[in-house]
C-alpha positions in Angstrom: 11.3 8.9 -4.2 9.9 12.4 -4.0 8.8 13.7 -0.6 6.0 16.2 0.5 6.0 18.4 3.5 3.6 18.9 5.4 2.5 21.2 8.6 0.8 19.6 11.3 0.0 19.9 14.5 -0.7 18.2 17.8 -4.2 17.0 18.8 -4.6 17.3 22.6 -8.1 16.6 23.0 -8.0 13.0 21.0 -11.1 11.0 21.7 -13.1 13.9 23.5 -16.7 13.5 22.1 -17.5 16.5 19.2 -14.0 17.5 19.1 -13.1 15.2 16.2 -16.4 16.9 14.5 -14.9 20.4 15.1 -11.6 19.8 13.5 -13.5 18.0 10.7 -15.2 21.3 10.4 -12.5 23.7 10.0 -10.7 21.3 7.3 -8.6 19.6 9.3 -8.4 15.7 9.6 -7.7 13.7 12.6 -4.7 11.1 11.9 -2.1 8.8 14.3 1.4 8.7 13.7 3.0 5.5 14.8 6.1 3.1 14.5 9.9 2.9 14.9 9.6 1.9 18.2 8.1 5.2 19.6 4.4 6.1 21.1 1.5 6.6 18.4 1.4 10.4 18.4 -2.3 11.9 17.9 -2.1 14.6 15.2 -4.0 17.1 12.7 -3.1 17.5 9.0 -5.0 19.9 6.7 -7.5 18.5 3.7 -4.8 20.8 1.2 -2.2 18.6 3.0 -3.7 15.4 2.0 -5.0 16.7 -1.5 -1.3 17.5 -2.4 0.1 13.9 -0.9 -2.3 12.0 -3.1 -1.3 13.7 -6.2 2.4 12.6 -5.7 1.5 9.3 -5.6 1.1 6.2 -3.5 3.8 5.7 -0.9 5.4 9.2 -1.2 7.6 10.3 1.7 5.7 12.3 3.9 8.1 14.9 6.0 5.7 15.8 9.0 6.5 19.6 10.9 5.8 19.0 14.4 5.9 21.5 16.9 8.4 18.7 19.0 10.3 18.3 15.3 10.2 16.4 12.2 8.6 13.2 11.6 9.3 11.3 7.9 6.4 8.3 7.7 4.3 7.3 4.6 0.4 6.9 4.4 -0.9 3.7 5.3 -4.3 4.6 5.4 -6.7 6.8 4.8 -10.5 6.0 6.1 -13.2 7.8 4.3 -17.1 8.8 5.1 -19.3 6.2 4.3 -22.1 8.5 2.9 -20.0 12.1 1.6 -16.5 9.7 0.9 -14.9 12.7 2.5 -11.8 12.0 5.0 -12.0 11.4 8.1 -8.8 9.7 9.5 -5.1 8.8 8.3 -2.5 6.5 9.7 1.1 7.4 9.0 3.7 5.1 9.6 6.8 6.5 10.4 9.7 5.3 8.3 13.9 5.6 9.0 15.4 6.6 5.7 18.4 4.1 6.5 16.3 0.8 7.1 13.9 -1.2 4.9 10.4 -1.8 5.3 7.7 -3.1 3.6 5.0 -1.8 1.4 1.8 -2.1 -1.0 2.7 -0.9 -4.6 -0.1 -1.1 -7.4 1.0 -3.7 -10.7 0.7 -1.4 -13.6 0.4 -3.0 -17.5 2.5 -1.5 -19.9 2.7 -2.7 -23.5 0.3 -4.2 -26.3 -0.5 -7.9 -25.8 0.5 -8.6 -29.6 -1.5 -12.4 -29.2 -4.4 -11.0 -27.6 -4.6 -8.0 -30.7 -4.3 -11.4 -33.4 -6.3 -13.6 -32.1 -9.0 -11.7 -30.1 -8.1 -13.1 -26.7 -8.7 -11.2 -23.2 -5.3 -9.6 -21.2 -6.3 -11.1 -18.1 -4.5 -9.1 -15.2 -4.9 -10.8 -12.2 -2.4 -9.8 -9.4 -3.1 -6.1 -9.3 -0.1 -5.2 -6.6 2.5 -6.8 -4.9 4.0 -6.7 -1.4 7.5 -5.1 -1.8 11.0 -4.6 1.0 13.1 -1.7 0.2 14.6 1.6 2.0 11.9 4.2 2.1 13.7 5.7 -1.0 13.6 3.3 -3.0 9.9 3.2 -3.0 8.5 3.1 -6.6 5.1 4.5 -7.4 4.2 1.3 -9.4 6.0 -2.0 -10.4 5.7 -1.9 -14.7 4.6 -5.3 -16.3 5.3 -5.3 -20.1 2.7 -7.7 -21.6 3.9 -7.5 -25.1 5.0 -11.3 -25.7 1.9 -12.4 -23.0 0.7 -15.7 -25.2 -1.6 -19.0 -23.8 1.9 -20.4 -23.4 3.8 -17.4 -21.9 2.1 -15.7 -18.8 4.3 -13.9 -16.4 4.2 -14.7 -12.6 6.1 -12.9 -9.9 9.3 -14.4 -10.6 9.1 -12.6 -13.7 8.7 -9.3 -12.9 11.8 -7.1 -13.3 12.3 -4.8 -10.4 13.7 -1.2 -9.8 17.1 -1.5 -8.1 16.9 -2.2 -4.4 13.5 -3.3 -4.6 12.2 -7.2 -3.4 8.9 -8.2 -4.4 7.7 -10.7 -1.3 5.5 -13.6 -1.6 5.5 -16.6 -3.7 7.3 -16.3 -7.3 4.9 -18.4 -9.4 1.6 -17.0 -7.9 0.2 -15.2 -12.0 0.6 -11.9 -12.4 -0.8 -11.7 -15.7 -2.3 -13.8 -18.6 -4.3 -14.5 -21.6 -7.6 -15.9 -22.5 -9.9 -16.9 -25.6 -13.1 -16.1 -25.1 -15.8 -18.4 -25.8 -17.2 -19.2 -29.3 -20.9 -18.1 -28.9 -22.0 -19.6 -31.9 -20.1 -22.5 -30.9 -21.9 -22.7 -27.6 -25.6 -21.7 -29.7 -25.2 -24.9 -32.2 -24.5 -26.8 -28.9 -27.8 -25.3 -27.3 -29.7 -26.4 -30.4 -28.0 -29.7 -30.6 -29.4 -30.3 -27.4 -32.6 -29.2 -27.9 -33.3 -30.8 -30.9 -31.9 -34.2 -28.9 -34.0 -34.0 -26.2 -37.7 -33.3 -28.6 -38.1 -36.9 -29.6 -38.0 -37.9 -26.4 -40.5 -35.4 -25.3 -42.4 -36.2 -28.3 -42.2 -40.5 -27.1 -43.5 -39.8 -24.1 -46.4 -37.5 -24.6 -47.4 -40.0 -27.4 -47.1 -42.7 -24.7 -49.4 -40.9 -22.3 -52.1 -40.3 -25.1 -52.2 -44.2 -25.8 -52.4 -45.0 -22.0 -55.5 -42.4 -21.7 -57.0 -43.9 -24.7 -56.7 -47.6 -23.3 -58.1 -46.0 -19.6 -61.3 -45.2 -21.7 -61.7 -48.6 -23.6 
């Protein structure tokens, strides 16, 4: 797993009113650094910082310079403006390089459904990432599904999935991962609209003729 470094320094004034607006000024975003059994630390990390992160890839190692040391963590979130989707707050979790944890990893399809391309159908991918336990590492940027031999018979579930060495996908094996279906027949389903149409006019037809004989019979 590659790993970023990162400057960042200590926030002293955390939750005083307008100074989270200041450092949001200057390009710097507020974030918390917690876990591994020590005290959330309140901390600044630069917009460049986060910028360069995100292009490595989800769950990259992040090796924070402190002024008291080095921290290693991973992003666990990042909270955005509601109206300029700008940042405005990260969580880091600090990791241990020698013990497992667990993590969020995107599903990623890999492959040509060769069913779907004959016969028209839809690749239907449902589980779109997976709960994984592994040393921070280990962490993979995705987990690849190859959908290649995906049939109406043959969907793959988690059991399925064939994972990097080290890595264990949590959860229940059978929950779908990915699958195919036909779509509907639209002309099928317009003869059956007609059908029905046409089925229900005589009876429209019976009954207005039925209310024309009862007017006529009100007038004799």
């Amino acid at each position: 797993m590659e790993k970023i470094k990162v400057e960042a320094q200590a926030r002293q004034k955390a939750g005083v009113r307008g100074e989270l607006s200041k450092l949001r000024a200057m390009k710097q975003i507020p974030a918390v650094i917690y876990g591994a059994g020590k005290e959330p630390a309140s901390i600044t990390v630069s917009e460049k910082d986060l910028i360069a992160i995100q292009k490595a890839g989800g769950n990259v190692i992040v090796e924070i310079n402190l002024p008291t040391g080095k921290e290693q963590a991973i992003i666990k979130e990042v909270q955005y403006h509601v109206v300029k989707d700008t940042p405005i707050h990260i969580d880091f979790q600090r990791v241990s390089m020698d013990h497992a944890i667990e993590t969020v990893v995107p599903v990623l399809l890999t492959g040509e459904c060769a069913f779907a391309k004959a016969n028209g159908a839809i690749v239907d991918h449902v589980l779109r990432e997976v709960t994984i336990k592994c040393l921070p590492a280990d962490i993979p940027h995705h987990i690849e599904v190859d959908v290649t031999n995906v049939t109406l018979e043959n969907h793959i579930t988690v059991a399925d999935i064939k994972t990097p060495k080290g890595v264990t996908i949590l959860g229940e094996g059978d929950r779908t991962v990915v699958h195919v279906l036909m779509p509907k027949d639209e002309s099928a389903s317009a003869a059956a609209a007609t059908g029905a149409d046409a089925a229900a006019q005589p009876e429209l037809s019976a009954t207005k003729g039925k209310k024309e004989e009862e007017g006529e019979a009100a007038k004799k």
